[in-house]
N, C-alpha and C positions, 0 to 999 in steps of 0.2 A: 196518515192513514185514517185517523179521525180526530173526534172532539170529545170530552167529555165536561157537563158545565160541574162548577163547582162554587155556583153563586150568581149575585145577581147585580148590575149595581143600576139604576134606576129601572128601567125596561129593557136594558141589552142584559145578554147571559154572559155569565165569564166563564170562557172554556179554554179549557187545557189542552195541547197537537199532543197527541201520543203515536208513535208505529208502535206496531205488535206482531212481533218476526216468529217465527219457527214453531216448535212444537217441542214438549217436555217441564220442566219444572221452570216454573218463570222465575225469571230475575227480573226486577227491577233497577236501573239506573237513571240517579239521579245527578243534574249537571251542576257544575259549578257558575261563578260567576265570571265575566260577564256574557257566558254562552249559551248552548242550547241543545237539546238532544241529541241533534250530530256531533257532538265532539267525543262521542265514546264510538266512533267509528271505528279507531284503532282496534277495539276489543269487540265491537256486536261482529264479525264474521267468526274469532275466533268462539266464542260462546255458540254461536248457531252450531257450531263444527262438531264440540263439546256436546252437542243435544238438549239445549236447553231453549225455551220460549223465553225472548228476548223485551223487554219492554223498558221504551225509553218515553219521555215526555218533557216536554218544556216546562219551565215552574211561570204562575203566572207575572206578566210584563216582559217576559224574553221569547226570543226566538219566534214561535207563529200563533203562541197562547194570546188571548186577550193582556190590553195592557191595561187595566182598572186603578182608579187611582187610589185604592185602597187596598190593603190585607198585604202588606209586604211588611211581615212581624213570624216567626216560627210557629206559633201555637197556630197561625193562620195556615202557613205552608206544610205544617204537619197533616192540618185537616184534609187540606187538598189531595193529599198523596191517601191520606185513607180513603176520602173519595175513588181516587184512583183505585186501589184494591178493591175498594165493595162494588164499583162499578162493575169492573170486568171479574169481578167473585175471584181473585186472586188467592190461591191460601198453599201453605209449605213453600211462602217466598222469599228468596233469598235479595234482599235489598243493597245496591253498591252504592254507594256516596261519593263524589269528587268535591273536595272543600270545600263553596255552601252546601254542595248537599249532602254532607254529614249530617247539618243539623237537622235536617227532615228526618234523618233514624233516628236520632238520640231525641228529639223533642214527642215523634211519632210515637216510639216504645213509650216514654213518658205519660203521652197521653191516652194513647189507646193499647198499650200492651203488647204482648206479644204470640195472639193467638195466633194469627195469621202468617208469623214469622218464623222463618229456619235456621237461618244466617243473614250474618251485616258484616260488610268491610266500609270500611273508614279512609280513604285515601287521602292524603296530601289536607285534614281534621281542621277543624276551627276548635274541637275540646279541646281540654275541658271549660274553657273562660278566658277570652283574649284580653278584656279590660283588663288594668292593674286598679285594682285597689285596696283596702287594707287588708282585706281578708283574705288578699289575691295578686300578689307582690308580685309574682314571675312572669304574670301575666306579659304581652305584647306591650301594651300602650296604654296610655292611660284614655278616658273616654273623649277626650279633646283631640284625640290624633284620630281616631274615628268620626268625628264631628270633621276635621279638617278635608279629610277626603271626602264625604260628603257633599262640601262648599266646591272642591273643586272640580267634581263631576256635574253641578248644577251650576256652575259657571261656564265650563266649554269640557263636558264630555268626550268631546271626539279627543281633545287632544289631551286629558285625561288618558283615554285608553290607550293612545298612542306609548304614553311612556308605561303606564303600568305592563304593557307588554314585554318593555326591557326587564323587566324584575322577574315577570310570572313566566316565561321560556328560557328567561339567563343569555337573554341575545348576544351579550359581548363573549359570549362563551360558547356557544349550539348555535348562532346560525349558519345556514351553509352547510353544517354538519349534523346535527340530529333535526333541524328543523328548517326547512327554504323560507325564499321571501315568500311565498306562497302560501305556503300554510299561515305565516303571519298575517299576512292581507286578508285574508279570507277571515281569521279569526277578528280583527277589526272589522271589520263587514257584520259577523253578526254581532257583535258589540252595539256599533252605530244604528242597527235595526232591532235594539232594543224599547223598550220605552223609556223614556225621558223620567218619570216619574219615580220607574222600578229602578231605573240603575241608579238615580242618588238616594233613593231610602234603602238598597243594597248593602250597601255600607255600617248603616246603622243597627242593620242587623247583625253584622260580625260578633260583636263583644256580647254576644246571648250570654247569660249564665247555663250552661250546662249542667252543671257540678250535680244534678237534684236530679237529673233524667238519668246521668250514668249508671247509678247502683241497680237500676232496673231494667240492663241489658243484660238478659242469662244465657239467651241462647250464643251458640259459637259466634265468635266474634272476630276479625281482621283489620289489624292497625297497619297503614303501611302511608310512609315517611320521606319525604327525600333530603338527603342532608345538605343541600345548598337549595331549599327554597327561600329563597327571599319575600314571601311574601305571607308566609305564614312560618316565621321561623321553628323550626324542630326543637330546641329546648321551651319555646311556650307552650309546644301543641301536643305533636307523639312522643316524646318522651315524658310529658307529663301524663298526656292523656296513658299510657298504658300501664303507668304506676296508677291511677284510677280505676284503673280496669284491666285487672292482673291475671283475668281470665284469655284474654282475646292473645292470638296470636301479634306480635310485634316485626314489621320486616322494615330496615331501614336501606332504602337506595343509593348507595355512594353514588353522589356529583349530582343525583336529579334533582331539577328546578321545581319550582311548584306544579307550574303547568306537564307534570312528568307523563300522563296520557297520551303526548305527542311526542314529546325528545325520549321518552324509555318505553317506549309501547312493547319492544320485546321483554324488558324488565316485569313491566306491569304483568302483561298476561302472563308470565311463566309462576310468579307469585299468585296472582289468583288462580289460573289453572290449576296448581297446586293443593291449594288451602279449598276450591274447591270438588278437590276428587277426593279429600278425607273426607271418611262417614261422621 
């Protein structure tokens, strides 16, 4: 639907595709990796249905944003999306994350607060700190296992995303059944129509520390989990994460995979439907 820049890298602008649907209290959603605005297709009709102005956007290097070979770090990605709110004067916005873009709330509240803010839900979390290390044992991995997937998305990405796909839908498990080859296909499609640049430093942003942004999320909050994701496992993420943050509601999805926007989209929207019709 349009552009909005949020930078510049020598004389071309970097700008961000956003759609901007309906009319009521805007939501923003923000996409995970390695996708792009449309994958919350599942839920933008239900939300329009609900009354609420809908707003998705691509984060920059994916989907139809600029792909810049710089600012792929969260303090950067946080800025972007406040861009995004002061552009289109956004305010009493309710912001949804799908695993990277958790961290665009938590890093966002962090740095610019939460004037503008009403509610956050947290889907399928990279919180509170996927690194392991000393002061962060539970974590996912250590920082070498995030360097490793990095090396082998700048190696041969394409076949990269081929297998991460087995992990993040649970394809020996959902396909045929909550998800077609089709849907898969297409989800590699905009994978491959990624930038080169942004999907191997993707990765390196996984193990953000969080831990320092969470205590300054006050407003109502939404954790929600699937108990067989494989790729961001539930005892590093939401179940840590909501003992961090004992305010937010917690919903955990028996059998969803990571990618649960697509195998549980009844799941999902019945939980935010939910969590959002409480005042």
């Amino acid at each position: 639907m349009g552009a909005i820049t949020v930078g510049t890298e020598n004389s071309v602008d970097i700008e961000l595709h956003y759609e901007d649907k309906g009319q009521g209290q805007p939501i923003v959603l923000i996409h995970g990796f390695p996708l792009d605005g449309n994958s919350w297709e599942g839920q933008v009709p239900m939300l329009l249905e609900a009354g609420y102005r809908v707003i998705t956007y691509d984060r920059r290097g994916f989907g139809r944003s600029s792909q810049p070979s710089t600012g792929y770090d969260y303090d950067t990605f946080a800025d972007d999306l406040h861009t995004v709110l002061e552009t289109l004067d956004l305010r009493d916005v309710i912001l949804v994350g799908f695993s990277m873009g958790t961290g665009e709330i938590a890093r966002y509240i962090g740095r610019h607060g939460e004037d503008r803010i009403a509610k956050v839900a947290f889907l399928a979390s990279l919180e509170p700190f996927l690194a392991i290390t000393d002061d962060n044992p539970d974590g996912a991995g250590p920082m070498s296992f995030f360097e490793g997937i990095a090396a082998d998305v700048t190696k041969d990405r394409y076949a990269y995303f081929t297998n991460f796909y087995q992990d993040f839908f649970n394809l020996s498990e959902n396909l045929g059944t909550r998800i077609s080859e089709e849907q898969v296909r297409n989800a590699w499609n905009v994978a491959a129509g990624s930038g080169s640049i942004a999907s191997a430093a993707a990765p390196l942003t996984w193990p953000t520390d969080f831990r320092q942004d969470i205590p300054k999320v006050t407003v109502p909050a939404l954790i929600v989990h699937g108990t067989s994701d494989n790729i961001l496992p539930i005892d590093a993420t939401g179940r840590r994460f909501t003992k961090a943050l004992p305010a937010a509601e917690y919903v955990e999805i028996e059998g969803a995979p990571h990618g649960l926007l697509t195998t549980h989209t009844a799941e999902v929207n019945e939980v935010l439907a939910t969590w959002l019709a409480e005042s």
